[in-house]
Structure formats: structure tokens, C-alpha cells
C-alpha positions as CSV (number, residue, x, y, z in Angstrom):
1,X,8.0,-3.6,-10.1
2,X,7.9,-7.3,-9.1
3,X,5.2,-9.9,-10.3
4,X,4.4,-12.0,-8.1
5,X,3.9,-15.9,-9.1
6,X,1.0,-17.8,-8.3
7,X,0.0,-19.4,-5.0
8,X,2.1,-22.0,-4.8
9,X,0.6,-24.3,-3.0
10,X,-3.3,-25.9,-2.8
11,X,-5.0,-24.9,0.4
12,X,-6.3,-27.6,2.1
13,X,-9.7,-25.9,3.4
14,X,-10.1,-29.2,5.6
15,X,-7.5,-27.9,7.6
16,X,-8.6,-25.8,10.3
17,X,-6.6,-24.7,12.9
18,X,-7.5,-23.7,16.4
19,X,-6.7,-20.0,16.7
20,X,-6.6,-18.3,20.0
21,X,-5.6,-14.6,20.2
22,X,-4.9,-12.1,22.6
23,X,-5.2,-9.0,22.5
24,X,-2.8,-6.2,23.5
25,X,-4.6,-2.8,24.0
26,X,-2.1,-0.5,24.4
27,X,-0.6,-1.3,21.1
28,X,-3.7,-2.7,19.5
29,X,-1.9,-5.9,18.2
30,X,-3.0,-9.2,18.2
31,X,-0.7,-12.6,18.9
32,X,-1.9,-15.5,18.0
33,X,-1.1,-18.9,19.3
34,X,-2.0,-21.2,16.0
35,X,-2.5,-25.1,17.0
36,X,-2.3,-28.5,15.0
37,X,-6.1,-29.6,15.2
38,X,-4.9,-33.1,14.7
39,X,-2.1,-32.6,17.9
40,X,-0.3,-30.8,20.5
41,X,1.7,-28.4,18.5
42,X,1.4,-24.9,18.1
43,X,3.3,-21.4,17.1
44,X,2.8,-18.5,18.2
45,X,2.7,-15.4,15.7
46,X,3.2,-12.0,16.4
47,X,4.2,-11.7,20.2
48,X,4.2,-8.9,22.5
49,X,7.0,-7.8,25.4
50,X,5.8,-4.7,27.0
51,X,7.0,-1.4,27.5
52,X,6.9,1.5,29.6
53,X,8.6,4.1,27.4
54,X,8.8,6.7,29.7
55,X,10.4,4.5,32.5
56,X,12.7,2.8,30.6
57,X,10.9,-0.3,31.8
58,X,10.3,-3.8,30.2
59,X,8.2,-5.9,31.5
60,X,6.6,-9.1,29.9
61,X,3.0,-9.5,31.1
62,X,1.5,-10.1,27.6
63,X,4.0,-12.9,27.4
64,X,3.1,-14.4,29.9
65,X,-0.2,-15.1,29.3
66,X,1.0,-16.6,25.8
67,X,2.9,-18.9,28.3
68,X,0.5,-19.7,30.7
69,X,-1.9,-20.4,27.9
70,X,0.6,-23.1,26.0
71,X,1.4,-24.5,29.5
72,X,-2.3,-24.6,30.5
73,X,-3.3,-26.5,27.5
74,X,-0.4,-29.0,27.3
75,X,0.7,-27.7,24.3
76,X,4.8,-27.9,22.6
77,X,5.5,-24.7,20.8
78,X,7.6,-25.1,17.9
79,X,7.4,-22.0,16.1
80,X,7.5,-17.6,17.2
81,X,6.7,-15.9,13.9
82,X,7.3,-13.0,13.3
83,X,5.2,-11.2,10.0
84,X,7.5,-8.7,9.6
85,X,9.9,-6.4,11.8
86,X,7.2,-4.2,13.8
87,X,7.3,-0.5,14.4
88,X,4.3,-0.7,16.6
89,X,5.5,-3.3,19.2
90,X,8.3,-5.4,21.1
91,X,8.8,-8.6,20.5
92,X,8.3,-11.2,23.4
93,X,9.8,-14.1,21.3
94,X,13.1,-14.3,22.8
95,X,11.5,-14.6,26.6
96,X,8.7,-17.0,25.0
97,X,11.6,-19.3,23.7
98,X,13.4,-19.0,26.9
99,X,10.5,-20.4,28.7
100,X,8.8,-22.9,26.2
101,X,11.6,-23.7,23.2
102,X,10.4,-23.1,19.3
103,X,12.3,-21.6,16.6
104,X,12.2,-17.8,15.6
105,X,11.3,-17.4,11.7
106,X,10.9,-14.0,9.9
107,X,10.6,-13.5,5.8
108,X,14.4,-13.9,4.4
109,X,14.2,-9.7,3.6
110,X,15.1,-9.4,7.2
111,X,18.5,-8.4,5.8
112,X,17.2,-5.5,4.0
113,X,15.4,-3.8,7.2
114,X,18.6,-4.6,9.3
115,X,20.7,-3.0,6.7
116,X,18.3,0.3,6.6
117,X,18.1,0.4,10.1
118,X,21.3,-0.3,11.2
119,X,22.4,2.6,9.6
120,X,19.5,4.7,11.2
121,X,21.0,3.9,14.4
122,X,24.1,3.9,13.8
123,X,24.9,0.0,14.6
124,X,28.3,-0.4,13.6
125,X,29.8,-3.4,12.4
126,X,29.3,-5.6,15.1
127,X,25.4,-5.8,14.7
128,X,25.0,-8.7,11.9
129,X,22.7,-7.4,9.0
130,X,22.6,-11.1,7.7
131,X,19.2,-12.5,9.7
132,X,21.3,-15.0,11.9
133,X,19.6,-13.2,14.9
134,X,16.8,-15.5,13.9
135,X,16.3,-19.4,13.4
136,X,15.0,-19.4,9.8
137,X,14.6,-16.8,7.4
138,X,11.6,-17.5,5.2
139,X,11.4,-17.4,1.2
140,X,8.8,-17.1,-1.0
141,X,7.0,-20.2,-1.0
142,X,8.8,-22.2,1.8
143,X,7.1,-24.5,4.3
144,X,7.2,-25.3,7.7
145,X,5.5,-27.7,10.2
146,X,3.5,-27.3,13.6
147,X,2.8,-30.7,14.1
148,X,1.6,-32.5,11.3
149,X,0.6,-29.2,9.5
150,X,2.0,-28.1,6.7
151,X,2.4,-23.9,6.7
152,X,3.6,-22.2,3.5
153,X,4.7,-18.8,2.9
154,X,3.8,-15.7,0.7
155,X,6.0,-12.6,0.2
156,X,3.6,-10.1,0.7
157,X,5.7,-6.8,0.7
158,X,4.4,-3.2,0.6
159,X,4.1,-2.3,4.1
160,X,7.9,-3.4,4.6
161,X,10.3,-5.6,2.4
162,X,10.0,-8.9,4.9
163,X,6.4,-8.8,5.0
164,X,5.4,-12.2,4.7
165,X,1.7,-13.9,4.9
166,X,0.9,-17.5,6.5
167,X,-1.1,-19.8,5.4
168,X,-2.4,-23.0,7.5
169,X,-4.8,-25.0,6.3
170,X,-8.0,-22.8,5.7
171,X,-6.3,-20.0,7.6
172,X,-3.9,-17.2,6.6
173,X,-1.8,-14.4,9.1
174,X,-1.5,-11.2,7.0
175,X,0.5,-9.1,9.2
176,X,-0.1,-5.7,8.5
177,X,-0.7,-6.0,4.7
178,X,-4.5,-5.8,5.1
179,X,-6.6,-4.6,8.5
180,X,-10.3,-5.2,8.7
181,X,-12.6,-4.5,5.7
182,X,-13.4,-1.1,7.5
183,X,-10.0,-0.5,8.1
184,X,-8.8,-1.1,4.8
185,X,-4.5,-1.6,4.5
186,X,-1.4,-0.8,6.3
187,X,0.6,2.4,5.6
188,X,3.5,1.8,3.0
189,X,5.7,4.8,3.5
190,X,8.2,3.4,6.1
191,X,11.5,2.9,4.3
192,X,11.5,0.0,1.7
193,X,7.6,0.2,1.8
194,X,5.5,1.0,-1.4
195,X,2.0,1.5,-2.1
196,X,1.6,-0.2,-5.6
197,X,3.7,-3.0,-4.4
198,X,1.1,-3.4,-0.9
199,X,-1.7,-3.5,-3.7
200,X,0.2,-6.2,-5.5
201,X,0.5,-8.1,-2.5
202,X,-2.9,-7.9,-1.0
203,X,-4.3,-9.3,-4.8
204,X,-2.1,-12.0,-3.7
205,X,-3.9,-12.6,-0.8
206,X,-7.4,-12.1,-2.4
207,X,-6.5,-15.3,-4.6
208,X,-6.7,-17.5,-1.7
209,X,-10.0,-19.4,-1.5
210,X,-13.1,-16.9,-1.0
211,X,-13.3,-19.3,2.6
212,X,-10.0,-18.8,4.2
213,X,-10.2,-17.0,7.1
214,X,-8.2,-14.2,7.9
215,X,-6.3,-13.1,11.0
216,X,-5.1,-9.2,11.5
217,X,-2.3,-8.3,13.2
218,X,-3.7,-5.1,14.5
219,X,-7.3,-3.6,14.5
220,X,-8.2,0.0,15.9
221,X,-11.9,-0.5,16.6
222,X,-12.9,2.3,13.0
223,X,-15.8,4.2,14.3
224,X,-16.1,3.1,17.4
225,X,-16.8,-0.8,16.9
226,X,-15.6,-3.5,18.9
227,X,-12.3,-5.1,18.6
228,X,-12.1,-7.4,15.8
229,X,-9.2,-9.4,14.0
230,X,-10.6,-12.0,11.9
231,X,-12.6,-12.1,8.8
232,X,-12.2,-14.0,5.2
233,X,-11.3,-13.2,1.9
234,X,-14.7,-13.1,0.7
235,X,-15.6,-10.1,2.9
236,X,-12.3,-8.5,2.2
237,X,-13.4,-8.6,-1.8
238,X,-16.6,-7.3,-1.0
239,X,-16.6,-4.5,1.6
240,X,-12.8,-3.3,2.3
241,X,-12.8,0.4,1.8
242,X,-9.3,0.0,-0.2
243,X,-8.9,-3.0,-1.8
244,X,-12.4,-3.5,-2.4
245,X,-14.1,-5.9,-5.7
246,X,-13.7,-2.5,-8.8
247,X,-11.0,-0.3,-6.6
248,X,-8.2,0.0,-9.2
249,X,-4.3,-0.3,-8.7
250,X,-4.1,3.1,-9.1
251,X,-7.1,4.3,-7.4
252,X,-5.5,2.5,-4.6
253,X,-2.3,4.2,-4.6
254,X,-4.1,7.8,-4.7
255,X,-5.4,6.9,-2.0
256,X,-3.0,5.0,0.6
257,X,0.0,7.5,-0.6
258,X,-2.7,10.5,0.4
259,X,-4.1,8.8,3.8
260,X,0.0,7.8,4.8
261,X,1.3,11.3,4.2
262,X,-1.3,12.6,7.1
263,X,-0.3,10.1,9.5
264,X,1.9,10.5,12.2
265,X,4.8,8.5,13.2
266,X,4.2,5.2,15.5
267,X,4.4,6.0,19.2
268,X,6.9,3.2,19.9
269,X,8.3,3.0,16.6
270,X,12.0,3.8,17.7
271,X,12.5,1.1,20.5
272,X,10.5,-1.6,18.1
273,X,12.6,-1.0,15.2
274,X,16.0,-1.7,17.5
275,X,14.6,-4.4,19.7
276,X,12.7,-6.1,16.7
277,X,15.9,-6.1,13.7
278,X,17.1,-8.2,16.6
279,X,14.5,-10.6,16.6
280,X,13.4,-9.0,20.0
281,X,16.7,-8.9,21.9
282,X,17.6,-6.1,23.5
283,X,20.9,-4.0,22.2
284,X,23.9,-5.5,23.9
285,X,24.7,-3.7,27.4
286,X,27.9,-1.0,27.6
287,X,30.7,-1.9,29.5
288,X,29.2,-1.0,32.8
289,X,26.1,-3.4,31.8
290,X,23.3,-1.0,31.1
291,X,21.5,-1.6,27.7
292,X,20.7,1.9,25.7
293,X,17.8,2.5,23.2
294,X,19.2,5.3,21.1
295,X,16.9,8.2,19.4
296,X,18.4,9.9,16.3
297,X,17.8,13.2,16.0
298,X,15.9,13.6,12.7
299,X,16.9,10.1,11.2
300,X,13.6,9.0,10.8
């Protein structure tokens, strides 16, 4: 089991990025556009392209308010993260690059869902397993820039092996490691997920100061309750119904391996998982230029 090292960077709670999101109800996610305070640059995190499964239809409204957004505000995107490779969602990054520039950055364990998945599908050798679908593959650690702010990255795996947390200034995008306090954590039984490891990495996350904010990736509405995304690692400690201040490592893992073996599959999981090992391209057309979303037959 890995053990993790300490944060390893200060976080500069002076720091505080604007944060718009926008929320995508039929999948429930949430993109973020994340912006310099001191400037013009942003990133966007967590994009969605839509998708009319049953049509076969793509379509890229979502994205386009991203867009419209950025443009509105006179802003230069730099970066389209991506937290991990989704199994919930498209990604719009490719048609937000096409319109607006930026680099496409996942966690450098890319390699290890392309490799799973690839053979899921049945890829063949001409679909590269080595991340070079994206700009940058991000380690443990790393930095980036938007602007004149300084981003650094934690390997937070569990959920899946490139699940990676980051942090600007006084706030941190978790990705799916941790939902809202009543929502508790991500699953951890897709392939290369694991439940002790998720617990590891959301005690990573709780070490951040008790101020940081934090920003979901998803939320569900538990109960009833509006739509929320952002809370801090203070009310993480104290009220999430998993990962909660006296909740154990292993009481944890009773729990998330019990609550993941009743769930059902992701409604969109098998055109995400294609279109999103790709860094959100589509799968290359045949020869007479139609493009193909394949469905294996128990592979899953």
C-alpha cells in the first residue's frame, strides 16, 4: 500500500482565486473556470461535451457557455484539467482548446487507465497508452501557472489510479475523491480503484489548512437539498458521513466496499471511458468516415 509524503508545498491562504462553476444537470458535474485574482488568466477544470446516447448525437452546449463565459470576461485560458479520466461524462476540452487555446493536463497515471481500457475495448496498437493524447501529464507534486499563480498537485488515487487534487492558493479541486460532507466519497471499485487507498488520499486532503475551500466535481443534491459543490476542509473533518473526525481506516473501508457493491454501473460510463482515455477526442473514423463507440459485451 503506498504512503503518501507530506504536502509538499505551503498554501498560500492569501491566494484566493475567483471560481465560477457551472453546473451540468444531466450528469451532475460541475466545471469550473478557476481565475488569477491578480490577472486575466484562467483554467478550466472538469469540462463537459454533451451527449445524447440514444441518438448517437454530440453536441457541445455546456461548452459553450464555458466559452462564452471566458470570452465575456476577457479572460486567456491557459489550462483544461482534467481530475481524472471520467466515467460519468465527456470531455469538452478538445472543442474548448479549439476555440480558446490552453494546454490539456491530466495526473501522469493516465497510462495506467489507457492500458486497462484499451484492452476493454479492444484498441489495438494504434491507440497510444503512453498519455501523449494530452499536453502534460502531472506528477506528484508538480506545478503549474494560470497567470501569476502557482497550482501544485497531489496524487490522490482511490477512486481511479490518475486521480489527482489541485491546489490554488486557498483553494483545492478534489475530483471525485471526496463529494459533499453529506455525500461522503466516491466509489473505488472501477478497475485500478481501491477503497483503503481513497481513504489514504482523502487524509491527504484533510491536511490542507482547516480554511481551504473545497470544490466537488459532482454533487447529487442527498435528501433532497439543493445543489452544492463547495465546502472546506474544516466541515469535511467535522460532518462527512465517511471520512468524518473518529471514522477509522477500516471502518471506512467496511463501509465504501459495502455501499460500492450495491451500486449500479454509470449511465454513460462506456462512451466516457473511450472518449475521455483520449483526452476527449472522439475514436478515429472508419474508412468510410463514421466514428464508432463500441460496447463490449460483458467487459466491464
Amino acid at each position: 500500500m503506498k504512503t503518501f509524503a507530506p504536502i509538499p508545498h505551503a498554501v498560500d491562504l492569501s491566494i484566493k482565486p475567483e471560481v465560477t462553476a457551472f453546473f451540468d444537470e444531466p450528469t451532475n458535474t460541475v466545471t469550473y473556470v478557476v481565475r488569477d485574482p491578480a490577472g486575466t488568466a484562467c483554467a478550466v477544470i472538469d469540462s463537459v461535451m454533451d451527449i445524447d446516447y440514444a441518438a448517437g448525437r454530440i453536441s457541445y452546449t455546456s461548452a459553450d457557455a464555458v466559452i462564452d463565459f471566458i470570452r465575456a470576461q476577457g479572460l486567456t485560458l491557459e489550462w483544461l484539467i482534467e481530475t481524472h479520466v471520467h466515467a460519468d461524462h465527456l470531455s469538452g476540452a478538445p472543442y474548448i482548446q479549439g476555440k480558446l487555446g490552453g494546454k490539456i493536463g491530466i495526473g501522469e497515471n493516465i497510462t495506467i487507465v489507457q492500458d486497462t481500457f484499451g484492452k476493454v475495448f479492444n484498441e489495438g496498437t494504434e491507440f497510444q497508452r503512453d498519455g501523449s493524447q494530452f499536453d502534460r501529464l502531472f506528477k506528484d507534486g508538480d506545478t503549474y501557472q494560470i497567470g501569476g499563480m502557482t497550482v501544485f498537485v497531489l496524487h490522490t488515487p482511490g477512486h481511479t489510479p490518475a486521480c489527482m487534487t489541485h491546489v490554488a492558493g486557498d483553494a483545492a479541486f478534489v475530483g471525485d475523491t471526496l463529494f459533499m460532507p453529506d455525500g461522503g466519497s466516491a466509489r473505488a471499485d472501477f478497475p485500478g480503484g481501491d477503497a483503503r487507498t481513497l481513504y489514504r488520499s482523502i487524509q491527504r486532503v484533510l491536511s490542507l489548512p482547516a480554511e481551504t475551500r473545497l470544490f466537488m466535481c459532482h454533487d447529487y443534491g442527498p435528501n433532497g437539498r439543493e445543489i452544492r459543490w463547495e465546502t472546506t476542509v474544516a466541515e469535511q473533518i467535522a460532518h462527512n458521513i465517511h471520512v468524518r473526525d473518529g471514522i477509522t481506516e477500516d471502518q471506512f473501508v467496511e463501509v465504501r466496499e459495502a455501499r460500492d457493491a450495491s451500486l449500479a454501473m454509470p449511465k454513460l460510463i462506456i462512451p466516457s471511458l473511450q472518449v475521455n482515455m483520449r483526452a476527449g477526442d472522439l475514436p478515429p473514423p472508419d474508412a468510410s468516415g463514421k466514428r464508432f463507440l463500441k460496447v463490449p459485451i460483458n467487459g466491464l
